[in-house]
C-alpha positions in Angstrom: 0.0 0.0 0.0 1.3 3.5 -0.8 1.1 6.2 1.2 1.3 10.2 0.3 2.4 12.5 2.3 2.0 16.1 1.5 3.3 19.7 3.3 3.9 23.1 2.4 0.2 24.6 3.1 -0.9 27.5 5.1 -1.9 30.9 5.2 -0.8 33.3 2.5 -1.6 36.7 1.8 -3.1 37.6 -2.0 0.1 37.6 -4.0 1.9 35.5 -2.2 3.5 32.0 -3.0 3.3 28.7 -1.6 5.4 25.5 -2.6 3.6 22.1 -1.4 5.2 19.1 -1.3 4.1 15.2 -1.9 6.5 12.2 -1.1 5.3 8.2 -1.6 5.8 5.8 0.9 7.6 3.3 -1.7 10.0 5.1 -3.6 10.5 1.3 -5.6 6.9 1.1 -6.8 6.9 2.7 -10.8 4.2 5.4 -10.6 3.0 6.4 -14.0 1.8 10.1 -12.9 1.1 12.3 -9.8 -1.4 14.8 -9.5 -2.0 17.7 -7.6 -5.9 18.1 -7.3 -8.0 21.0 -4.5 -11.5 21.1 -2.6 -12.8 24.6 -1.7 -15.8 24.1 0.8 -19.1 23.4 -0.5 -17.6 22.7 -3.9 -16.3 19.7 -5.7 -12.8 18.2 -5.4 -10.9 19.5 -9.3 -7.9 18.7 -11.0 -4.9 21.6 -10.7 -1.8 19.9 -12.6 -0.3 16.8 -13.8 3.3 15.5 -13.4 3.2 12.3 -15.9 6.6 10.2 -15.6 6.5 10.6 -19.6 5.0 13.3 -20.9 4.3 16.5 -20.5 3.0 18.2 -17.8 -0.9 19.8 -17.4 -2.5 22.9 -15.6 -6.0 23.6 -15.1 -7.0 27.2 -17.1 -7.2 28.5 -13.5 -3.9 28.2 -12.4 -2.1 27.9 -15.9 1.0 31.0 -15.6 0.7 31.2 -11.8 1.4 27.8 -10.9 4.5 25.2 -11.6 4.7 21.2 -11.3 7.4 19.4 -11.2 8.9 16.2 -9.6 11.5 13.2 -9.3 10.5 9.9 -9.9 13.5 8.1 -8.8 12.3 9.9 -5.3 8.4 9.2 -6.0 8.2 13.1 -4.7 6.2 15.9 -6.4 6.5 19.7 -5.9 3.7 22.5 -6.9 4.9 26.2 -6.8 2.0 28.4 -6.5 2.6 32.0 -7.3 0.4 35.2 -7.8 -2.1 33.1 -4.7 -5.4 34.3 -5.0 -8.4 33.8 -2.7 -10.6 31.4 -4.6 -7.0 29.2 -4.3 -8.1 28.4 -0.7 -8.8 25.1 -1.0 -7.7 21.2 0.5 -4.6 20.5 -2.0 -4.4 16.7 -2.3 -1.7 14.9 -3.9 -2.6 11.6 -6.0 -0.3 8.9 -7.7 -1.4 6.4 -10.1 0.1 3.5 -10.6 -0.5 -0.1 -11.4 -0.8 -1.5 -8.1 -3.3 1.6 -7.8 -5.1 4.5 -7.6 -3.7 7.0 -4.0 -4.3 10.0 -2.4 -2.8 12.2 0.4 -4.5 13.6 3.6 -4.6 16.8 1.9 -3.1 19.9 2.8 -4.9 23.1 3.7 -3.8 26.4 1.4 -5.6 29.6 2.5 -5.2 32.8 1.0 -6.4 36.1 2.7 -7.9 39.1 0.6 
């Protein structure tokens, strides 16, 4: 079973940046992509960016220009750098890995961003 483990959220004023974190468990187990994914309250959980281990990387419209993945598989860890943080960012980040043994998510992290 793999575990994520995400950190790097908080409280950030508009403008401000925020880098999360998210490390796997089992750095042997071949992941095929990591995710980065947010739920504001009262909304539905959305997709943010995509860090495939082939490929190229994807942004939701929303945060395209403001925010960065990136990653190392031989670690199983992925980064997000969120810049130019607005309010309707706050949200629960999760991280998620997909691989062939399955389908995980982190604990998510909590990213607030004050007007």
């Amino acid at each position: 079973q793999v575990q994520l483990v995400e950190s790097g959220g908080g409280l950030v004023q508009a403008g401000g940046s925020l880098r999360l974190s998210c490390a796997a468990s089992e750095r042997s187990i071949r992941i095929n992509v990591m995710n980065w994914y947010r739920q504001a309250p009262g909304k539905q959980r959305e997709f943010v960016a995509s860090f495939p281990s082939s490929g190229t990387t994807m942004y939701a419209d929303s945060v395209k220009g403001r925010f960065t993945i990136s990653g190392d598989y031989a670690q199983n860890t992925v980064w997000l750098q969120m810049n130019s943080l607005k309010p309707e960012d706050t949200a629960v980040y999760y991280c998620n890995a997909i691989s062939y043994t399955g389908n995980y998510w982190g604990q998510g992290t909590q990213v607030t961003v004050s007007s």
